[in-house]
N, C-alpha and C positions, 0 to 999 in steps of 0.2 A: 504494500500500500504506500502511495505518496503523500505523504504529509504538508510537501513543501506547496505553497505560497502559488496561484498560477496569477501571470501580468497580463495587465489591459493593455492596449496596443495606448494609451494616455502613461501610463504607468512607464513602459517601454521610453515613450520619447522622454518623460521628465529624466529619467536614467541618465540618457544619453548629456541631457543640458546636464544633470547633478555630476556625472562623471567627468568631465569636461572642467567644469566649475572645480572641481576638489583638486584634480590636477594641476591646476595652476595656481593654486592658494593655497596646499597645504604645504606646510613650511617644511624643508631639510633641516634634519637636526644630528647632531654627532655628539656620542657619547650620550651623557645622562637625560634622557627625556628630561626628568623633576629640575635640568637645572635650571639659576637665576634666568640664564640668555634662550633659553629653550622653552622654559614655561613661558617668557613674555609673548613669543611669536606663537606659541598657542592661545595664550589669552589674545592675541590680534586675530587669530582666524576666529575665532567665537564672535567678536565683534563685527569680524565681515561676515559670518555667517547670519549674523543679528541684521545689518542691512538688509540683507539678503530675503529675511522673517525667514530662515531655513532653521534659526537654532532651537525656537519652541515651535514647529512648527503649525500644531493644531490649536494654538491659545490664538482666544480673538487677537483681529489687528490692532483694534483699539488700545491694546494695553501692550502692545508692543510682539506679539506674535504673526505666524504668518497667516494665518486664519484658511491655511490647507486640509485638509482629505484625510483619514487616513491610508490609503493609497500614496501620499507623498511622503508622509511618518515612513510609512515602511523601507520606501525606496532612500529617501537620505540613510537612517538608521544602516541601511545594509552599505551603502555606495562611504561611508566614514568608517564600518566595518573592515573593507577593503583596507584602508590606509592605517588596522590598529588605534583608531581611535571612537571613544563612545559620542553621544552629545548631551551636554555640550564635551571638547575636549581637553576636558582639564575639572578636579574637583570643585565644583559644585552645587550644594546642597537646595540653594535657592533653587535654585533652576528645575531641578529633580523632583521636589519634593515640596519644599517652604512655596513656592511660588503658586502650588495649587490649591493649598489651602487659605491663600490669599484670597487666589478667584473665586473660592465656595464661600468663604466667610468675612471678605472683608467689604467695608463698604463702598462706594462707587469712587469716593475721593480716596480713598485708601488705593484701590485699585490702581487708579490715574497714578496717583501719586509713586507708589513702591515697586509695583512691576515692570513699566517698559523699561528702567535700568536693568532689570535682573533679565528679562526677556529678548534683550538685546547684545545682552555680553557686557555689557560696563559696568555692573556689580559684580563681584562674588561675593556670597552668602554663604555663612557654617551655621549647622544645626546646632543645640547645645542642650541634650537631653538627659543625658546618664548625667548623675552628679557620686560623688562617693558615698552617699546612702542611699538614693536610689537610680538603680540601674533597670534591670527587668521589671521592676517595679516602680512605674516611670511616676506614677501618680503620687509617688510618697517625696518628693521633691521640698527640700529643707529652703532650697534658694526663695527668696523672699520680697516680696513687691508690696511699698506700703503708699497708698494714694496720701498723695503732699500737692493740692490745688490740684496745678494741670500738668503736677510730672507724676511718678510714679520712682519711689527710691528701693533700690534692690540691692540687694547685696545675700551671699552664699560664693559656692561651687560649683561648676561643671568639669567633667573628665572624660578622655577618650575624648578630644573634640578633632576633628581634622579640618586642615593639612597643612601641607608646609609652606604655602606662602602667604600667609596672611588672608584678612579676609576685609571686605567693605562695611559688612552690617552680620549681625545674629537676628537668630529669630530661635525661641525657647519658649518652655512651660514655669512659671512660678507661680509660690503658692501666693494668694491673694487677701485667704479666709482661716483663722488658723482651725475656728470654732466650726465651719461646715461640713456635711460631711465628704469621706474622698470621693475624687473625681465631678463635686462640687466646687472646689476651693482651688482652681487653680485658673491662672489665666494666660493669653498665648502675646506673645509681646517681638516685635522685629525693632533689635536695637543697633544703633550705629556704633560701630567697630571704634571710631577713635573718642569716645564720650570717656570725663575723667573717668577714673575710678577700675576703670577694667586694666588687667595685668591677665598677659597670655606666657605660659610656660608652655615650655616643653616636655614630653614624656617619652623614655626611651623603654620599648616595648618587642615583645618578641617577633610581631608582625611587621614592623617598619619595615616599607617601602613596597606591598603587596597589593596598593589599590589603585593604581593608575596615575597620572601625571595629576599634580598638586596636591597629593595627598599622601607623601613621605611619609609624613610620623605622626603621631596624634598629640595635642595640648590637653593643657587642664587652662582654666579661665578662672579668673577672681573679679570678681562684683564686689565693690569696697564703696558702699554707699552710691552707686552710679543712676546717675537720674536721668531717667528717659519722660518724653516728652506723652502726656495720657494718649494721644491720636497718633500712638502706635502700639497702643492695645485694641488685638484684629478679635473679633466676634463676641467681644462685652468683658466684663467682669464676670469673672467666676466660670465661664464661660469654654474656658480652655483645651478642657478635654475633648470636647466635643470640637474646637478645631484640630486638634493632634488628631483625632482617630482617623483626619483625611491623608497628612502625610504618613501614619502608622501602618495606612491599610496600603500606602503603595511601598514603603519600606519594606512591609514583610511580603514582599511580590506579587503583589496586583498589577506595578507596572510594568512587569514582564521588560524583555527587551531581545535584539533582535541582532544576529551576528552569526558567524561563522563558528563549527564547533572545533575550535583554538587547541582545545586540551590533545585533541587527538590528533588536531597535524602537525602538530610541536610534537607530541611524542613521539609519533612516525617517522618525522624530520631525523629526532634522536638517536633513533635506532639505527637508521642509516649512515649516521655519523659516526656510531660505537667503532672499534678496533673490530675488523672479523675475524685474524687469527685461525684462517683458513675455512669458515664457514659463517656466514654472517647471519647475524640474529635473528632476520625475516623469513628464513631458509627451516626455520627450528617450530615445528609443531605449535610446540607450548609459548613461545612466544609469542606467536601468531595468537592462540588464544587470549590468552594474558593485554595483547592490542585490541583483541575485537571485547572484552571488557572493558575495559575504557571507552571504546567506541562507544558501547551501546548504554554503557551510564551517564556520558556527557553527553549525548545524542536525546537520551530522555528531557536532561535539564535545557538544553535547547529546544526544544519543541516545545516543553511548560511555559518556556517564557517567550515563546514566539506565539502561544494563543494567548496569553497573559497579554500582551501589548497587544494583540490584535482586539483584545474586548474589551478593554479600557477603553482605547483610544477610537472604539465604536461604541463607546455608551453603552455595552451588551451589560447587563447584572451581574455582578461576578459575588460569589460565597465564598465558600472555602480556598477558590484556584490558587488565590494567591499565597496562604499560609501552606500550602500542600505544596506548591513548588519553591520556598524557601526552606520548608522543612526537608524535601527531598532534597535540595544542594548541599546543607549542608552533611545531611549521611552521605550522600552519594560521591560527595569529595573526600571524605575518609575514608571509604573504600577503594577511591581510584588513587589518592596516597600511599596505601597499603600497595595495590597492584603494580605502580612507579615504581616501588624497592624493589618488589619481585621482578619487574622485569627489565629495570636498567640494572641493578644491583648498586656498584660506588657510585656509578654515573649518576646516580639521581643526587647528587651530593659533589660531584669531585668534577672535575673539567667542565662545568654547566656554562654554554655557548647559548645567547639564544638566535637560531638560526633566523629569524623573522626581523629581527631589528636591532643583531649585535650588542645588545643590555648582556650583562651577568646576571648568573642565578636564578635565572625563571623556573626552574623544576626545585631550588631549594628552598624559595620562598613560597610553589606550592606545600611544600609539606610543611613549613610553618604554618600557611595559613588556614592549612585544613581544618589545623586543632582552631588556631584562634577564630574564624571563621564560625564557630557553633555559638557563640555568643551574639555579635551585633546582627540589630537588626529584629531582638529578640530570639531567643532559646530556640533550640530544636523543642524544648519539652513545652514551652510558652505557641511554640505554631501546632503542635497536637493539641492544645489546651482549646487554641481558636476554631482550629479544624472542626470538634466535637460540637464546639456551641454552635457554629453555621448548620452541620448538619443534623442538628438536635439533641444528640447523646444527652442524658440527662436533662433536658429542657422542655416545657410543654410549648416553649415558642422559639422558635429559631433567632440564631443571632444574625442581626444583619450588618452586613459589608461595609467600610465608612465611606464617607460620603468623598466622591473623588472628581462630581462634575458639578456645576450650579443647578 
C-alpha cells in the first residue's frame, strides 16, 4: 500500500517556483551550522522566507502569514526538507507553537500587534514552561505575576529553556491566583527578552546540540521582579491554561511534520562507509535485517507525522493522533538506538562522519538523545495518560483535543 502524498498538477508547479526559490536563497555554510556567522544567514533566509508569506505559510495575511493551502504547507515543508532544514530554519518556538495560541486567544490588537514580527522572521520567541518545580506538571508553576496598575510584576524560574542564540521576547505560564484552584490560577503572558530584571544562564546538559540550528544548549531564566506591560496578558487573567493547552496539544504532536525518513538514509549512508574487511556489511543477512528495522520504525514515525500535519493544517479533528505519535517516537527511538549499536557496533560512537552535511557526531548525539528525548514535550507515560482520556478509558466523557484553530 502507498501511503505517500499524491500532487495536483497546482501543487506540481508551486514545487517547481519553491524549488527554484530555495536554490538560490539558501545560504552555504561551513563547518558549524549553530555558528555566530551561520545562524545569522539562517535567521536572513526566515526573513526572506517571511517576505515571501512562505514561513507561516497557512496563518492569515493579515497578521503577517501567507494565507496559503495546505497543498502549499506541504510542498515548502518537503522542498526545505531537501536542503536539511525545518520551518522556520533555525529554533523557534514563537513561530511553532507560541504564535498559535496567539491566533486562538488573543485579541484583535494583540494579534496586529505580536504576530507579523514573529510571522515574518524578525522575532524569535522561546517558550518558558518547565521551571525547577514544575516540569511535567506544568500547572504547578511557582513563577509568579502580581497585577501592579497596568504592569504585571513577576518574578520565579524557568529551566531547560532553548537555544543558543538568544531570543526577542518569551511567552510562558504564571501563576496569577495563589488561592484558586489549579489550572485556574495561572495566566499566559509574551514578554520582551531585554525588560530589566531577566538574567539568562546557561545549562550544560547531556543532550547539547541535538535539536537543530539555534538550539545548542538549553538556559535557565531568572525573573527578579520584571515588569511587563498588562496588554501582554493573551486570553485574561486566570485564564492560562486554557491558552497553553493550544501550544501543549501541538507540542505533544498534533502538529505533525513533514520530511524525509533521515534516520534510515544516514544509517545506510553508514554502513556503506564502514571498513569491509573483505565483505561489506550490506552483503550480511542480519544486517540487512537489523537496517530494514530501522526502516520500518522510523518509516512509522514519518507517516504519524505526515497525517498529523496533514489534519491540523486541514482543520480535520484530531484526539488522541497527536499524543500517540509523540509517544510512539519517543519508544521507537530507543529501540532504533539499541538497533544502531547492534548494527554499527564502535561506529555508532567512534569515527561518526555525517555524510549529509559534514557536522560530527550525528549517530552519537542520537543515542544521547534517545534517552533525553522521553522527557520534553511531556513523558512517554504523560502521552499514554492523554491517549486514554481522548479515547475514554476511565471517562464517561471523552477528553477533547486543545484548541489549535480560531
Amino acid at each position: 500500500m502507498d501511503f505517500e502524498p499524491a500532487y495536483t498538477p497546482e501543487q506540481r508547479a508551486f514545487r517547481a517556483e519553491v524549488r527554484a526559490w530555495l536554490d538560490d536563497h539558501v545560504p552555504h555554510v561551513e563547518g558549524d551550522q549553530d555558528s555566530e556567522e551561520n545562524y545569522a544567514k539562517y535567521r536572513q533566509l526566515g526573513r526572506e522566507l517571511g517576505e515571501q508569506g512562505w514561513l507561516r505559510p497557512t496563518a492569515p495575511t493579515e497578521y503577517g502569514g501567507g494565507g496559503l493551502s495546505i497543498d502549499h504547507a506541504i510542498v515548502l515543508a518537503e522542498e526545505m526538507d531537501r536542503h536539511n532544514l525545518t520551518m522556520p530554519p533555525y529554533y523557534d518556538s514563537g513561530g511553532s507553537l507560541g504564535g498559535a495560541s496567539i491566533l486562538v486567544w488573543g485579541s484583535e490588537e494583540q494579534k496586529r500587534r505580536l504576530l507579523p514580527p514573529i510571522f515574518r522572521g524578525e522575532t524569535v520567541t522561546w517558550q518558558l514552561l518547565t521551571g525547577p518545580e514544575a516540569g511535567s506538571d506544568l500547572a504547578s508553576t511557582q513563577t509568579e505575576a502580581v497585577r501592579d496598575g497596568d504592569e504585571y510584576v513577576i518574578n520565579g524560574t524557568k529551566i531547560f529553556i532553548g537555544g543558543s542564540h538568544g531570543a526577542d521576547s518569551f511567552w510562558t505560564i504564571v501563576r496569577t491566583d495563589r488561592e484558586a484552584p489549579r489550572h485556574q490560577n495561572v495566566s499566559w503572558f509574551m514578554i520582551p527578552a531585554d525588560l530589566p530584571g531577566i538574567t539568562v544562564e546557561r545549562m550544560y546538559l547531556l543532550g547539547d546540540g541535538g535539536e537543530g540550528i539555534g538550539s545548542g544548549y538549553k538556559n535557565t531564566i531568572y525573573f527578579d521582579n520584571v515588569r511587563v506591560p498588562a496588554e501582554n496578558l493573551v486570553g485574561g487573567e486566570n485564564n492560562g491554561w486554557a491558552v497553553a493547552s493550544t501550544h501543549l496539544e501541538l507540542e505533544h504532536g498534533s502538529g505533525g511534520r513533514i520530511g524525509r525518513n533521515v534516520t534510515f538514509e544516514r544509517t545506510r549512508e553508514r554502513l556503506r562507509s564502514l571498513p569491509s574487511n573483505g565483505a561489506h556489511p550490506l552483503d550480511d543477512a542480519e544486517s540487512r535485517g537489523l537496517l530494514a528495522d530501522v526502516f520500518m520504525e522510523t518509516e512509522v514515525q514519518r507517516l504519524l507525522g505526515l497525517r498529523n500535519f496533514w489534519m491540523n493544517r486541514s482543520h480535520e479533528e484530531m484526539s488522541y493522533e497527536g499524543p500517540q505519535s509523540s509517544y510512539f517516537n519517543k519508544m521507537s527511538n530507543l529501540r532504533v538506538a539499541q538497533t544502531l549499536l547492534e548494527l554499527l557496533g564502535p561506529y555508532t560512537l567512534l569515527d561518526d562522519t555525517d555524510e549529509f552535511d559534514d557536522q560530527q557526531g550525528w549517530f552519537a548525539s542520537f543515542q544521547r538523545n534517545a534517552i533525553v528525548q522521553l522527557h520534553p514535550g511531556g513523558t512517554a507515560d504523560i502521552q499514554k495518560v492523554i491517549m486514554a482520556r481522548r479515547i475514554g478509558i476511565g471517562r464517561e466523557v471523552r477528553e477533547r483535543a486543545g484548541k489549535t484553530v480560531e
